[in-house]
C-alpha positions in Angstrom: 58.5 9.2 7.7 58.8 5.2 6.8 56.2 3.1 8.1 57.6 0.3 10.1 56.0 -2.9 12.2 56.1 -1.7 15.3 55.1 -3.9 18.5 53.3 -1.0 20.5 51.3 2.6 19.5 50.3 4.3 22.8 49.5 7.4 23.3 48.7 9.1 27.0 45.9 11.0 28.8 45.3 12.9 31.4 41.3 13.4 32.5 40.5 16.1 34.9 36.8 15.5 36.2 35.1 17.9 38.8 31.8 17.6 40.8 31.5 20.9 40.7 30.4 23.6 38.2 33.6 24.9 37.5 34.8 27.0 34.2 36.4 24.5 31.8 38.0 27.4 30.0 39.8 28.9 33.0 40.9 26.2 33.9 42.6 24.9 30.7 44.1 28.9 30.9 45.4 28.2 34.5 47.3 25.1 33.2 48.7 26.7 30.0 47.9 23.8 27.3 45.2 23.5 25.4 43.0 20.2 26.2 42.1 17.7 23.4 38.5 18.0 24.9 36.1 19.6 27.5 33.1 19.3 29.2 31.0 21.9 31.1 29.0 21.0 33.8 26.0 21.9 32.1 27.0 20.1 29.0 27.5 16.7 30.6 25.2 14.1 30.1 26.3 11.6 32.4 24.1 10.4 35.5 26.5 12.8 38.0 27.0 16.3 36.7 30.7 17.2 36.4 32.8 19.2 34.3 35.8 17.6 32.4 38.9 18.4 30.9 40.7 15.6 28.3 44.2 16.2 27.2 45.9 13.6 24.9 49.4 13.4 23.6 50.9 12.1 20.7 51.2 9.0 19.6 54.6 6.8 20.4 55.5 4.0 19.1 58.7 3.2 21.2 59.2 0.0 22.6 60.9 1.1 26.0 57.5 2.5 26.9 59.3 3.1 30.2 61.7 5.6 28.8 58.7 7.4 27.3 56.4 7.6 30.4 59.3 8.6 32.5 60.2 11.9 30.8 56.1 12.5 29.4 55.9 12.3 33.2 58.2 15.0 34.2 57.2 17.3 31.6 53.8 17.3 32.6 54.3 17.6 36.0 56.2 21.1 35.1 53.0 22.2 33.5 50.8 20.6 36.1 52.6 21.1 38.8 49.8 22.6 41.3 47.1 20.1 39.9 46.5 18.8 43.7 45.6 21.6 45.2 43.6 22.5 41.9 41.9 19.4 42.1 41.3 19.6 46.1 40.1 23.3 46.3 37.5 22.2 43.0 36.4 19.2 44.4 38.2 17.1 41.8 40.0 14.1 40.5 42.4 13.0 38.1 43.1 10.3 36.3 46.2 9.1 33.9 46.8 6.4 31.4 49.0 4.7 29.4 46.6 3.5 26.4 47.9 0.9 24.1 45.9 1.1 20.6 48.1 -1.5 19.3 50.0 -4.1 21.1 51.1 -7.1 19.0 52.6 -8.6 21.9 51.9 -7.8 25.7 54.1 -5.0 26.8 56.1 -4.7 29.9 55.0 -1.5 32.0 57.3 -0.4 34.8 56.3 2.7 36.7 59.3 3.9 38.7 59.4 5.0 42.4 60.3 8.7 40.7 57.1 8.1 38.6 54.9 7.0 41.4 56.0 9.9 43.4 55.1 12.6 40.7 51.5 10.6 40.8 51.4 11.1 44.5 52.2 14.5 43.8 50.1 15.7 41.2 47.2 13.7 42.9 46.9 11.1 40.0 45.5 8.0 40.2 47.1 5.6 36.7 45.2 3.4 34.2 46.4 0.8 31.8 43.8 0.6 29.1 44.2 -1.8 25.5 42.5 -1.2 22.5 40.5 -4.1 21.9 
């Protein structure tokens, strides 16, 4: 694959954080892909115990970062689509976001109603985050 100057890299994330001892392994079984990362509740060394889950994608380089966020959107809420109630019944919350580890000029980010309604749905709140 050729190299070329691209405007944007981004990549997304999805963090799944729990107040409560729960087994990081089951639940990256229950959702059926593996996460980039996890965190018993034992393991954490954080001022509030919790157990996390990390999962990362690939990273995109496309400037209609739109587009891209649209359909990584609706794929994962096929694989994720019972994470509210997963995250309710767990006493847990989730958090998604579009992270930019290069951005030569400042990108436009559009989140469609459709988008913000799988949010809602999944019980996700979204981040923005840059490199810096």
């Amino acid at each position: 694959m050729m190299m070329q100057n691209t405007k944007y890299s981004y990549h997304f994330s999805l963090h799944l954080m729990f107040k409560k001892d729960i087994d990081v392994d089951l639940t990256e079984e229950h959702f059926g892909i593996k996460a980039y990362k996890k965190t018993s509740y034992n393991e954490f060394k954080g001022k509030e115990k919790m157990a996390k889950l990390w999962y990362k994608s690939k990273e995109f380089t496309d400037v209609n970062t739109h587009l891209v966020l649209e359909a990584f959107i609706q794929k994962m809420a096929t694989n994720f689509k019972d994470l509210k109630d997963y995250l309710e019944s767990n006493d847990g919350s989730a958090v998604f976001t579009l992270y930019f580890t290069n951005a030569k000029e400042r990108p436009i980010i559009e989140l469609t109603t459709q988008a913000i309604d799988t949010f809602q749905k999944l019980g996700l709140s979204f981040e923005v985050d840059f490199n810096s």
